[in-house]
N, C-alpha and C positions, 0 to 999 in steps of 0.2 A: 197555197202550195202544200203536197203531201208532204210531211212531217217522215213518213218513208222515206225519200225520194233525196234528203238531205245529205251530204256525204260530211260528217261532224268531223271527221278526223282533217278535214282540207282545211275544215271553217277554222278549227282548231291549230292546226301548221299555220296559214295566215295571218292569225293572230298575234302566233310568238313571234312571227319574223316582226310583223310591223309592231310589238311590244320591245325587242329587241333593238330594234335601229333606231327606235326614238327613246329608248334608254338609255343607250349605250355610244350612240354617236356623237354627241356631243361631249362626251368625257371617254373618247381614245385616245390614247397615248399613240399618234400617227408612228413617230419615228419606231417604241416597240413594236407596233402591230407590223410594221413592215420587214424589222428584224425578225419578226417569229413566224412569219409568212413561209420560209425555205422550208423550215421544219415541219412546218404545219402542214406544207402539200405532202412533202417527203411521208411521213408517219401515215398520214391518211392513204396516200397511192401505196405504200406499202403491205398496209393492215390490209388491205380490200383487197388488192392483185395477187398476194397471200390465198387468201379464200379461194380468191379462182383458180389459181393455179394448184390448191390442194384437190379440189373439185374436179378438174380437167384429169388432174394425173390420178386420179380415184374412179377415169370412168366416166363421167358426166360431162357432154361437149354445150350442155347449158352457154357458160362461161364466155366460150368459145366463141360460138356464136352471136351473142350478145354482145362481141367487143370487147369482154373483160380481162382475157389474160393478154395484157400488155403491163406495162410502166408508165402509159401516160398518161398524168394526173388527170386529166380533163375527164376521164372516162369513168373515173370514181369518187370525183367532188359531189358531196350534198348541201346544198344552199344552207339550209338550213345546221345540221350539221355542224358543218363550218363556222357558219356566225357564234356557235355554242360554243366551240372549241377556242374561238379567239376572246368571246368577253365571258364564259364562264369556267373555263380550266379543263371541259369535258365538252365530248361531241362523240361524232361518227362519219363515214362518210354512203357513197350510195349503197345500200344493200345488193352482194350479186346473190340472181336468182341462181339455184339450185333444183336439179329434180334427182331424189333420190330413189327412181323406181332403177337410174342406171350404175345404181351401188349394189356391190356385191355382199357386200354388208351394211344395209342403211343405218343400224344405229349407233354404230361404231362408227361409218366414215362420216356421219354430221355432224359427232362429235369431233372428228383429226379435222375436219373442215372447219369448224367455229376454232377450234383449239388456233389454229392458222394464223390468226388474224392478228390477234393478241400477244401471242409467242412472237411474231417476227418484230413485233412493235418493239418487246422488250429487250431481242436481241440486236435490234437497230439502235436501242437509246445505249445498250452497253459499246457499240462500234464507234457511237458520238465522242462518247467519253474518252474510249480509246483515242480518238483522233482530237478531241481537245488536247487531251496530257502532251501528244507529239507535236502539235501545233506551237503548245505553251512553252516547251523544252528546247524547238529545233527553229523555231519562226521569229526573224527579229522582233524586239520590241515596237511597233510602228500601229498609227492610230488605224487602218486597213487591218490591221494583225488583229489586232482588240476589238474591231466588230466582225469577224470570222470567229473568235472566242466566245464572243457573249452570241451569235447563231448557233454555234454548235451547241453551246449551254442550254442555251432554249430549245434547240431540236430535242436533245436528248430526255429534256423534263415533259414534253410534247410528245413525245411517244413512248414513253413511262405512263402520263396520265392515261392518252387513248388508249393502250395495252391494259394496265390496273382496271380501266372505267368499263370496258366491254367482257371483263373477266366479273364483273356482278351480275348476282345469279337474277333479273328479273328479265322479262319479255321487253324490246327483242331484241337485247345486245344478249352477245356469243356465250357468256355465261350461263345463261336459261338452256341453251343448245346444248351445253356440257355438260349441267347438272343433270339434263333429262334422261342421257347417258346411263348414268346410276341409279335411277329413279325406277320403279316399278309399280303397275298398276293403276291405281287412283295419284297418286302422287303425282306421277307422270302424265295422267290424264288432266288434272288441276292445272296442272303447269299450261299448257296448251292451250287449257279455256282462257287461259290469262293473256295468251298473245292475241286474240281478238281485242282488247284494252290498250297494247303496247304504246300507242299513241299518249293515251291517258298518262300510264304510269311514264312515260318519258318528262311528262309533264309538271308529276308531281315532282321527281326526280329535280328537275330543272328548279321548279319553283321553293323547294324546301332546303335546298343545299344540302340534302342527303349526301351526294356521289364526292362531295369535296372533304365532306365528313369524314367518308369511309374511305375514301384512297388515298388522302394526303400522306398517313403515316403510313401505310404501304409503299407509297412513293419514294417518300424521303429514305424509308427504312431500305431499299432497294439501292437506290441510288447511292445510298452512303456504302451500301454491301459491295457495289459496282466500283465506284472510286477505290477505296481499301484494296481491291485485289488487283486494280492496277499500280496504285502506289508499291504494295506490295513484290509487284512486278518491276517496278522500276529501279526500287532499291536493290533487288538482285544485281541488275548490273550499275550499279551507281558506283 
């Protein structure tokens, strides 16, 4: 077989799913995985219909056409992805294609574009939290009450992470897309030749526990920012 001809990056996605399922299957925690399921669609159809729809309203009927600006999760789950997001803390979900020759300003709107993704993730985990505190405050005590809390809980750390994990500067989560933004010249050009690899680097990502490294305490540090200013809010009228 020509040694050309090979598509590495498939062989390579293959590999983690089937490294992934016989990992990671036999030590799920079924009952969480199905608590963090609501979340997990939620934050993922958000981040991605985000994109399209910043896309669509920037000019570009890509989106459009391709299906993407809706809400319905199905249309922006990635297999792969997903399994990351449930047994490693981080994922993604399908990339929407874009063509920026129908930007009026390409390097600006791929940047509001990538920026999309991530922003609503984190403005969705602050609404969770919102709606945890009213839930916790205004909802009997009752064992239905208490797994509506610990979802909410999980959605909101769930698109905290996905928002934090695509806000890193490497190819080709939205972060590279944003830093490229401020980049100039060779910088900018480097960066680019690195999203030919993106597969690669996802991989080292995955396999070195880099991104849990780097966003945990970003995480945390948000989420306690998040909580505080609704506590904050509470006590006003307490």
């Amino acid at each position: 077989m020509n040694g050309r001809n090979i598509d590495w990056s498939k062989i390579i996605i293959v590999g983690l799913i089937i490294w992934l399922l016989t990992s990671f299957l036999g030590s799920i925690d079924w009952q969480e995985t199905l608590l963090m399921l609501p979340g997990l669609v939620l934050a993922l159809t958000i981040h991605e219909a985000s994109h399209a729809k910043m896309a669509d309203r920037l000019g570009d009927p890509t989106p459009e056409r391709e299906g993407r600006v809706t809400w319905n999760p199905f249309a922006h789950m990635d297999f792969v992805g997903t399994v990351c997001l449930l047994c490693a803390g981080f994922g993604w979900g399908k990339p929407v294609r874009i063509d920026s020759t129908y930007f009026r300003n390409p390097a600006r709107d791929n940047m509001l574009v990538a920026l999309a993704g991530p922003l609503s993730n984190i403005i969705l985990a602050f609404v969770l939290f919102i709606t945890f505190a009213l839930v916790y405050i205004f909802a009997p005590d009752t064992a239905l009450v208490g797994l509506l809390l610990t979802m909410l809980l999980m959605g909101a750390y769930i698109s905290l992470s996905l928002g934090v994990f695509n806000l890193l500067p490497f190819p080709p989560l939205d972060g590279s897309k944003i830093l490229a933004y401020f980049l100039k010249g060779g910088a900018r050009k480097f960066l680019y030749v690195l999203e030919q690899y993106s597969t690669i680097i996802l991989m080292i990502l995955f396999f070195t526990e880099l991104p849990s490294r780097l966003i945990s305490p970003i995480i945390n540090w948000l989420a306690g920012f998040m909580v505080g200013i609704i506590e904050w809010v509470i006590a006003l009228f307490a």
